[in-house]
C-alpha positions as CSV (number, residue, x, y, z in Angstrom):
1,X,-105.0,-125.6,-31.7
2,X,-101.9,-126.1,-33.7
3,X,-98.7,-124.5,-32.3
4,X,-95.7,-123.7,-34.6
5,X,-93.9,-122.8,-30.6
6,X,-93.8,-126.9,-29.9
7,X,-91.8,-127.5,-32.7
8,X,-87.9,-126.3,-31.8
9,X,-85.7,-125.6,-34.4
10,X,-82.9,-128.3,-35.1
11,X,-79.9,-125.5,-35.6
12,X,-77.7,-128.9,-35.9
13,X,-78.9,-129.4,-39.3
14,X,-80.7,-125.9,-40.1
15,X,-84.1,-127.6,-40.2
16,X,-87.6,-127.3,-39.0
17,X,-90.1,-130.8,-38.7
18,X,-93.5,-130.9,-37.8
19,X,-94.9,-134.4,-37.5
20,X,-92.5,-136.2,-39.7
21,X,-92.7,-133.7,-42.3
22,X,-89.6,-131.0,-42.9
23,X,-90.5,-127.7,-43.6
24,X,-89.5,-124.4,-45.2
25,X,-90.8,-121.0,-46.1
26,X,-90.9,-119.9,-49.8
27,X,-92.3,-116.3,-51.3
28,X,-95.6,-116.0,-53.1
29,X,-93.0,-115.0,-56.1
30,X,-91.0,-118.6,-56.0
31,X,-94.0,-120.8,-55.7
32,X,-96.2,-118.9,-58.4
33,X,-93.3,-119.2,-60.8
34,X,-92.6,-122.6,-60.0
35,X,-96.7,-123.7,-60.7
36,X,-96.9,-121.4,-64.1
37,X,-93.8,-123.2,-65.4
38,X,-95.6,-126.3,-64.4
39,X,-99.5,-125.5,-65.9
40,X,-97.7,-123.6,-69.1
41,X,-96.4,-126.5,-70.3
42,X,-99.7,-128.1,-70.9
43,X,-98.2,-130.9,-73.2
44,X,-98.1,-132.9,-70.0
45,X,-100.4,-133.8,-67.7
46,X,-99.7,-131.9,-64.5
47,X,-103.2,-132.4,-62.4
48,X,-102.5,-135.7,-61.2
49,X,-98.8,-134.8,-59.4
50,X,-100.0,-131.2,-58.5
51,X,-102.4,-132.2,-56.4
52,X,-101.2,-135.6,-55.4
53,X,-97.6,-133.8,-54.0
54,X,-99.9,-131.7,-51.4
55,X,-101.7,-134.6,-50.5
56,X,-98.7,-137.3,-49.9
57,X,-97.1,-134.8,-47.9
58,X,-99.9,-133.2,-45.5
59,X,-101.3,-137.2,-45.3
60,X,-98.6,-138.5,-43.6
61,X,-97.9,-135.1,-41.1
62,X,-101.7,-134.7,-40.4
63,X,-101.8,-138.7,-39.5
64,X,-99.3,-137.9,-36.7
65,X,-100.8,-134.8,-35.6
66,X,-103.9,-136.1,-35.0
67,X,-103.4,-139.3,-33.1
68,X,-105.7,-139.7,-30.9
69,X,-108.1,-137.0,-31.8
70,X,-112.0,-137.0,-32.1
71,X,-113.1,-136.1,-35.6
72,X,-114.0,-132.8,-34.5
73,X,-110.3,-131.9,-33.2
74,X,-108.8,-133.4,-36.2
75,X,-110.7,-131.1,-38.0
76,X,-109.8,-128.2,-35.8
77,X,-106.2,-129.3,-36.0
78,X,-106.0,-129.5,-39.8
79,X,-107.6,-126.0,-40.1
80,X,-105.3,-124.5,-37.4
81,X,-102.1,-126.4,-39.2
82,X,-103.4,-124.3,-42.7
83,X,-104.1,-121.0,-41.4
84,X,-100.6,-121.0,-39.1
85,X,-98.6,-122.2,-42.7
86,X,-100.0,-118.8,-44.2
87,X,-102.2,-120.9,-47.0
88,X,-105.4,-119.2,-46.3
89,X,-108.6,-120.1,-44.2
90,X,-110.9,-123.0,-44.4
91,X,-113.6,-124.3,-42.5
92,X,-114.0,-128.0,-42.0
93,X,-117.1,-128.4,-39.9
94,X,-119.1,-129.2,-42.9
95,X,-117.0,-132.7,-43.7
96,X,-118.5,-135.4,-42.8
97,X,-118.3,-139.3,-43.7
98,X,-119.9,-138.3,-47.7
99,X,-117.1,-135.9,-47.9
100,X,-117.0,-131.9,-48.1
101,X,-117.8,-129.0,-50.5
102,X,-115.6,-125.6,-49.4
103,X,-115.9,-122.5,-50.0
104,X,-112.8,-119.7,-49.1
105,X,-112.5,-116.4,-50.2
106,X,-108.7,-116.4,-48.3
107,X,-106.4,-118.7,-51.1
108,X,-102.7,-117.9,-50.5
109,X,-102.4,-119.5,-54.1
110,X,-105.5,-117.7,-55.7
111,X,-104.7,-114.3,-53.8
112,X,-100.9,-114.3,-55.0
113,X,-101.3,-115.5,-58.3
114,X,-103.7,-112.5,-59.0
115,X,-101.4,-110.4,-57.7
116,X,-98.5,-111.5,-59.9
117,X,-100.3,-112.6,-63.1
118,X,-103.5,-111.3,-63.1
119,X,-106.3,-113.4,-64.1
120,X,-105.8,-117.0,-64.9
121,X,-107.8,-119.3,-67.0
122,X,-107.9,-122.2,-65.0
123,X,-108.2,-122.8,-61.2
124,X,-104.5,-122.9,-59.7
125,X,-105.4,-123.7,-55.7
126,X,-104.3,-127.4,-56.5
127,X,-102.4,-127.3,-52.8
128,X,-105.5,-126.8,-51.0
129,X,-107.3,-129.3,-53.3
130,X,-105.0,-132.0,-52.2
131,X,-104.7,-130.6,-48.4
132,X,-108.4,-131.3,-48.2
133,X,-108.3,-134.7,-49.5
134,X,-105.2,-135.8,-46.8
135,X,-107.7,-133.9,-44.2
136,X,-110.3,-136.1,-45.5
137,X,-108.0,-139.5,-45.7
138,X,-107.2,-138.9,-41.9
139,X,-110.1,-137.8,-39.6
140,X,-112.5,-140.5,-41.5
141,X,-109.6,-143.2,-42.0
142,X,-109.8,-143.6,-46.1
143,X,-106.9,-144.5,-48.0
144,X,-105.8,-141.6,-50.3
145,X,-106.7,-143.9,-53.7
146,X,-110.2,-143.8,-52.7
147,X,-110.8,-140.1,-52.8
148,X,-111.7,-137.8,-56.0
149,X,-111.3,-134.3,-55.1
150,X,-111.4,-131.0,-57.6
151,X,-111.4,-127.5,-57.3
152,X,-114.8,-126.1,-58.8
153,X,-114.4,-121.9,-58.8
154,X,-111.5,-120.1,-58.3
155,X,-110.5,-116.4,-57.7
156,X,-107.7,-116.1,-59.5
157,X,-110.4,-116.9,-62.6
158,X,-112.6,-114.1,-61.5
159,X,-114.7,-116.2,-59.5
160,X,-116.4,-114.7,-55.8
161,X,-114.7,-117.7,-54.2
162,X,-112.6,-120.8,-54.5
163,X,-114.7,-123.7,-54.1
164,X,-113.3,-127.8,-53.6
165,X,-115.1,-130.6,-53.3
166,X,-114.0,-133.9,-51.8
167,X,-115.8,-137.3,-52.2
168,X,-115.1,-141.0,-51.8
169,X,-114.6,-142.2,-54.9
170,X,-112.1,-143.5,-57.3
171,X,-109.3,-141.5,-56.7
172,X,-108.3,-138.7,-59.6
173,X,-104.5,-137.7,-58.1
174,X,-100.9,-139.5,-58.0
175,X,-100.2,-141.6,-55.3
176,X,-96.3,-142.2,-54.0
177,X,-94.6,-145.1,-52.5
178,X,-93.6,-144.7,-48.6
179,X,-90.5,-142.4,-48.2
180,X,-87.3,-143.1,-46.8
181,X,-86.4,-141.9,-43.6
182,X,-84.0,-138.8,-43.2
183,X,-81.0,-138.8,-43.5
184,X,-78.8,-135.6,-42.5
185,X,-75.1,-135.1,-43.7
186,X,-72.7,-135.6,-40.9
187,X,-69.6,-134.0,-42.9
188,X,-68.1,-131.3,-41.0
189,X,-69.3,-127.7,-42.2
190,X,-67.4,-124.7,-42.5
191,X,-68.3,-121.8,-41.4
192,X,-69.0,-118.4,-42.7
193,X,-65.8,-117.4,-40.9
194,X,-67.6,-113.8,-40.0
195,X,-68.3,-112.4,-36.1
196,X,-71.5,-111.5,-36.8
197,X,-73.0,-114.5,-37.9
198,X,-74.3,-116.3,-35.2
199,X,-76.0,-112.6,-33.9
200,X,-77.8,-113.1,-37.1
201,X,-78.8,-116.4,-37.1
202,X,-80.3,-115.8,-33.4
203,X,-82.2,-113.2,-34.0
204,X,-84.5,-114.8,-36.9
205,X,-84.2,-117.9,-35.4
206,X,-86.3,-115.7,-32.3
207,X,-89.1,-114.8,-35.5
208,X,-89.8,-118.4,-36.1
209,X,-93.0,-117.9,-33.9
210,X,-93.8,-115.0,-35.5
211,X,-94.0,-115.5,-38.6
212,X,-97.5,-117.3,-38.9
213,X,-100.9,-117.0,-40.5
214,X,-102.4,-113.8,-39.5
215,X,-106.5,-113.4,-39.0
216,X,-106.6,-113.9,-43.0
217,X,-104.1,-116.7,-42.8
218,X,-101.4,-115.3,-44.5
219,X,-98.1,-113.9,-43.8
220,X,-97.0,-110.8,-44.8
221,X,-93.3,-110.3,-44.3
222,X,-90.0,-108.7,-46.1
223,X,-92.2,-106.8,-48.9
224,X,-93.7,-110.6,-49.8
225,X,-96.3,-113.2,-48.7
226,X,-94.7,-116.5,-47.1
227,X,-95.4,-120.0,-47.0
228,X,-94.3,-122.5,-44.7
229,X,-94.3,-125.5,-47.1
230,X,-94.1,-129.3,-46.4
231,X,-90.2,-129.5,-48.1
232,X,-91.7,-132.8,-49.7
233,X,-94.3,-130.9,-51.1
234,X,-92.8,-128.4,-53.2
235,X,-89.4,-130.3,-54.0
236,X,-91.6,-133.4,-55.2
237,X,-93.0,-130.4,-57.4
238,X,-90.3,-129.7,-59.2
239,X,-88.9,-133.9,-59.3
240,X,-92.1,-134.6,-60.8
241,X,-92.3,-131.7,-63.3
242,X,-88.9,-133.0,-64.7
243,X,-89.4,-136.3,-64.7
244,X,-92.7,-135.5,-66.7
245,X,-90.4,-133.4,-68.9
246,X,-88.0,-135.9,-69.7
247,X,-90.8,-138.6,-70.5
248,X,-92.0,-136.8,-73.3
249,X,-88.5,-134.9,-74.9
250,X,-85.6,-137.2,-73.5
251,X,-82.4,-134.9,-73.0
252,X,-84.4,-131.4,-74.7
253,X,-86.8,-131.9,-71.7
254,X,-84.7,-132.4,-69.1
255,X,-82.3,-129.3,-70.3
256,X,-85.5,-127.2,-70.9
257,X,-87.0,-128.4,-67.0
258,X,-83.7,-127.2,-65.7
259,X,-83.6,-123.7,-67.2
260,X,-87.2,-123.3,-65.9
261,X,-86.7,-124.1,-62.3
262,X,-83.7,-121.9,-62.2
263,X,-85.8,-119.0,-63.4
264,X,-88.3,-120.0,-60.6
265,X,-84.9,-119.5,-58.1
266,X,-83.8,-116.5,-59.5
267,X,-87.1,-115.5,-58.5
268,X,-87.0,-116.4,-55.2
269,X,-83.2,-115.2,-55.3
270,X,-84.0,-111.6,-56.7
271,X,-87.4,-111.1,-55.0
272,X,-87.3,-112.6,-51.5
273,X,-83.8,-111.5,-51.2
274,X,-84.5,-108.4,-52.5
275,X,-87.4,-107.7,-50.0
276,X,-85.2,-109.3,-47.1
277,X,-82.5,-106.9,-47.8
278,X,-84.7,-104.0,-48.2
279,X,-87.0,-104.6,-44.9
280,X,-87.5,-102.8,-41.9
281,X,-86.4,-106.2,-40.0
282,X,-83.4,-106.3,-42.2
283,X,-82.6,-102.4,-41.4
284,X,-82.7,-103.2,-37.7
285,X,-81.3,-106.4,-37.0
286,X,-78.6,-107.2,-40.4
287,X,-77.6,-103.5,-41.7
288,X,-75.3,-102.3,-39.1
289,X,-73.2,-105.2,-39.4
290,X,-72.5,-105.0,-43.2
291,X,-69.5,-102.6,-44.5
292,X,-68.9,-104.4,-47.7
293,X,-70.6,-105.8,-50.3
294,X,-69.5,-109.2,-49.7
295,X,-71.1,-108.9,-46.2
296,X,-74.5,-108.2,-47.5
297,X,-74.2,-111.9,-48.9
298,X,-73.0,-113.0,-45.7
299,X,-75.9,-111.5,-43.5
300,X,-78.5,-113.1,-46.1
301,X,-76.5,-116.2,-45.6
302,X,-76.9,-115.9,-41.6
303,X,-80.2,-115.0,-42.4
304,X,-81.8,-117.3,-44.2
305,X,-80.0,-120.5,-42.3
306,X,-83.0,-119.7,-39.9
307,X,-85.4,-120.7,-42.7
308,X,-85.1,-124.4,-43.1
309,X,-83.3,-124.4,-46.2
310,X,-80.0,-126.2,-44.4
311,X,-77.2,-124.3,-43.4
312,X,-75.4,-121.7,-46.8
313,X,-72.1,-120.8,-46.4
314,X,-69.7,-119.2,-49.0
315,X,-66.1,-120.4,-49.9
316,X,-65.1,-117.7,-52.3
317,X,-66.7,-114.5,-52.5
318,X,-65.8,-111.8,-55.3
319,X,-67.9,-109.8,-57.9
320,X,-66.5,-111.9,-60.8
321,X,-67.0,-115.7,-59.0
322,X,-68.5,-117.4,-55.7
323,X,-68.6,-121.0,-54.0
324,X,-71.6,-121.4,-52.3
325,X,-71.7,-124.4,-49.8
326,X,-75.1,-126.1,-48.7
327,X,-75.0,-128.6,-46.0
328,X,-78.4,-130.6,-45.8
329,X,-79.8,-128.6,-48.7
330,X,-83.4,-128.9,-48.4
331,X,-83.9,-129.9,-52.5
332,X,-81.2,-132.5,-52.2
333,X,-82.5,-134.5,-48.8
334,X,-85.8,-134.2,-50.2
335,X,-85.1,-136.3,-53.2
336,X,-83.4,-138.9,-50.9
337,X,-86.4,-139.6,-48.8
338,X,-88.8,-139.7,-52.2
339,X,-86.3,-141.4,-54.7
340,X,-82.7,-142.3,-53.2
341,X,-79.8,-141.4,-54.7
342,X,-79.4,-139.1,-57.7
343,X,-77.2,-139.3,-61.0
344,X,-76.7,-135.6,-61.2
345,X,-77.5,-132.7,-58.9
346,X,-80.9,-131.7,-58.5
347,X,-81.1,-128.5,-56.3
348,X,-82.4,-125.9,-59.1
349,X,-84.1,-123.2,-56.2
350,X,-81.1,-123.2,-54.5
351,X,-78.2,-123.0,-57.3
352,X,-80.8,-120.6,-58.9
353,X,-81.0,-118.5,-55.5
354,X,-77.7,-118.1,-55.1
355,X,-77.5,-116.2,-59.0
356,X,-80.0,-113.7,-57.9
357,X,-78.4,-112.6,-55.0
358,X,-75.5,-112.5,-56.5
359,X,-77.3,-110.0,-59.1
360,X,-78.8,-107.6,-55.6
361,X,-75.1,-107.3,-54.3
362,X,-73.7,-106.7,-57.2
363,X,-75.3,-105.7,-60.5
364,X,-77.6,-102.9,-58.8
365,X,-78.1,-100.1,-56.0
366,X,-79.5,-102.4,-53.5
367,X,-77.0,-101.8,-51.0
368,X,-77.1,-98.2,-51.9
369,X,-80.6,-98.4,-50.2
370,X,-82.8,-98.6,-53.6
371,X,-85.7,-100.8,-53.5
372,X,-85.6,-102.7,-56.5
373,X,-87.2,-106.2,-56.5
374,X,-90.3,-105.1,-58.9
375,X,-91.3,-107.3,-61.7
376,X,-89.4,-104.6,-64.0
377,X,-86.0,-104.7,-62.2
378,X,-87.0,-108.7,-62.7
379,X,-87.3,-108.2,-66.2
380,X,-84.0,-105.7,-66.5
381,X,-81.8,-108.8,-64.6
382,X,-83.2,-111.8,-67.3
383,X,-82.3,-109.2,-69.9
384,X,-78.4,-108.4,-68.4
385,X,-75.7,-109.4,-70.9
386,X,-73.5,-109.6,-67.2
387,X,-76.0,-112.5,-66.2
388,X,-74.8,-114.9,-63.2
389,X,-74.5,-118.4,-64.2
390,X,-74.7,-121.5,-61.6
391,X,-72.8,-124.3,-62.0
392,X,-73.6,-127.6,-59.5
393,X,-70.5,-129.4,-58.6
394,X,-71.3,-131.5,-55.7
395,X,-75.1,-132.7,-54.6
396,X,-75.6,-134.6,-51.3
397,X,-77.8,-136.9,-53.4
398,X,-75.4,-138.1,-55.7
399,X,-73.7,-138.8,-52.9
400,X,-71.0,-135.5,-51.8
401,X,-70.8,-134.6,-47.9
402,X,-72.9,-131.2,-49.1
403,X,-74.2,-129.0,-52.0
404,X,-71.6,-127.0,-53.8
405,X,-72.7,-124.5,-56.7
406,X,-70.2,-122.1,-58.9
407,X,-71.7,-118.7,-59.5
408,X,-69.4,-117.2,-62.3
409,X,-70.6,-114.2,-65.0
């Protein structure tokens, strides 16, 4: 019922929305890094924002996608909307006005944080937990404060299943003030200032309809499993986890939040990127273009402006330093629709994405046609003494025309 195909790309700003909601893909690796950091620090309590991003953000794009809509369809829609994001199946015939108890053996969270981790001791499907209660909010017309929802079995614990029940009831999750509209950067971008970008660009821009939930609603691609996250939804993540951080150490937690979400980037940076570069798609559509080192960058670059994360571009470009340029960084417009303007710069998965592909390029064989984006070659980069360090000197947030971030050794 839901098709990704109605929803054109806005190449103007290098962004993707679906009913009011922007979106971007992230890699199994990013996000299960990102919610570890978060349950791991268990001095704070992380339930209530965990769940209550997911909900905020699917409530408001399911109440526009189903306008209109019987019951039945919304539910259809709502299912159709999670299996074509690559989160998994679920069945929501069985809600009904007293609320729903789920069972799903196919958990993008559960299924990838096995994979990564192993066995967890705790339930860690906290997305779908709030998904279900926005489901629930829309088709029977509840406000979100009036629904307790909580995830009962889980796989990832060595449970058959992950199980979630939703009921009316006082509500047990965060709930956020209405956002601010959008609002893109109009400054003038530059350019990557190489012929083959645009080739690039186009020919992911053409995978966009591709890359969607397959008939276990995931979506295997570049030697990882995507998601197509509400941007809302995983930035609010990270806003939230520092803010928490900050409320209980001052200045120590906001230094340590920082260093945590940039390891959650150089994640994404050294496992996505290292499985992008390393693909079969890569191979046929990037490779023949790239003669130097500094082009690898710039095919990711081309790449990856098809993936909603705004449009990268690099102003300097050596082994020893790089300026990276973001217009409409996802992170930064993000924080202006949930909390205005910013006193410092706050886009940690970018400026920490940048580092580690800096690291591919050129601290190992990658472009010598070595796979290495394994949780050891993960290990070997933390461990470098010639480690890439990121320095934020302009954030759209704070107020600057774009994102600019300093990757020196």
């Amino acid at each position: 019922m839901f098709d990704i195909r109605n929803y054109p790309f806005d190449q103007e700003h290098s962004c993707l929305e679906v009913g009011g909601e922007a979106m971007v893909f992230h890699c199994h690796h990013y996000l299960n890094y990102l919610l570890r950091s978060i349950l791991d620090a268990d001095y704070i309590d992380s339930r209530p924002f965990l769940i209550g991003a997911a909900a905020d953000a699917v409530y408001h794009q399911l109440g526009n996608l189903c306008k209109g809509l019987s019951s039945a369809d919304a539910k259809k829609m709502a299912a159709s909307m999670y299996k074509t994001f690559g989160y998994g199946l679920i069945d929501l015939n069985g809600m009904s006005e007293e609320g729903l108890v789920l069972s799903t053996v196919k958990s993008f969270f559960s299924k990838t944080w096995s994979m990564k981790f192993g066995q967890s001791n705790m339930p860690v499907d906290y997305y779908t937990s709030g998904f279900l209660a926005a489901a629930y909010a829309v088709i029977y017309q509840r406000p979100l404060h009036e629904i307790h929802v909580k995830q009962t079995s889980c796989m990832a614990c060595g449970d058959e299943c992950n199980t979630h029940v939703v009921r009316p009831g006082t509500g047990n999750f965060e709930i956020y003030p209405a956002k601010n509209p959008i609002q893109f950067s109009d400054s003038p971008r530059r350019s990557l200032e190489w012929e083959h970008e645009q080739t690039i660009t186009n020919a992911f821009l053409g995978a966009q309809a591709q890359l969607v939930g397959n008939e276990e609603g995931y979506i295997p691609a570049f030697g990882v499993y995507l998601a197509r996250n509400q941007s809302d939804y995983v930035n609010r993540l990270q806003f939230e986890f520092m803010r928490a951080l900050r409320d209980v150490a001052g200045e120590y937690g906001e230094k340590l939040g920082t260093e945590l979400l940039l390891e959650s980037g150089h994640a994404c940076g050294f496992f996505t990127y290292g499985g992008v570069m390393t693909s079969d798609e890569w191979n046929a559509a990037v490779k023949p273009y790239l003669h130097t080192q500094e082009d690898w960058i710039r095919g990711l670059a081309a790449l990856i402006n098809a993936m909603g994360w705004g449009y990268h571009t690099a102003v300097e470009l050596s082994r020893e330093r790089a300026v990276f340029r973001n217009y409409n960084d996802f992170e930064d417009l993000s924080y202006m629709r949930m909390y205005g303007r910013a006193d410092k710069p706050v886009p940690t998965a970018t400026s920490g994405g940048y580092s580690g592909l800096m690291h591919l390029v050129y601290n190992t064989d990658l472009v010598n046609g070595k796979v290495i984006d394994t949780e050891e070659g993960f290990r070997q980069l933390r461990r470098s003494k010639a480690k890439y360090k990121a320095h934020m000197t302009k954030s759209i947030a704070c107020g600057d025309g774009y994102l600019e971030v300093e990757i020196s050794i």
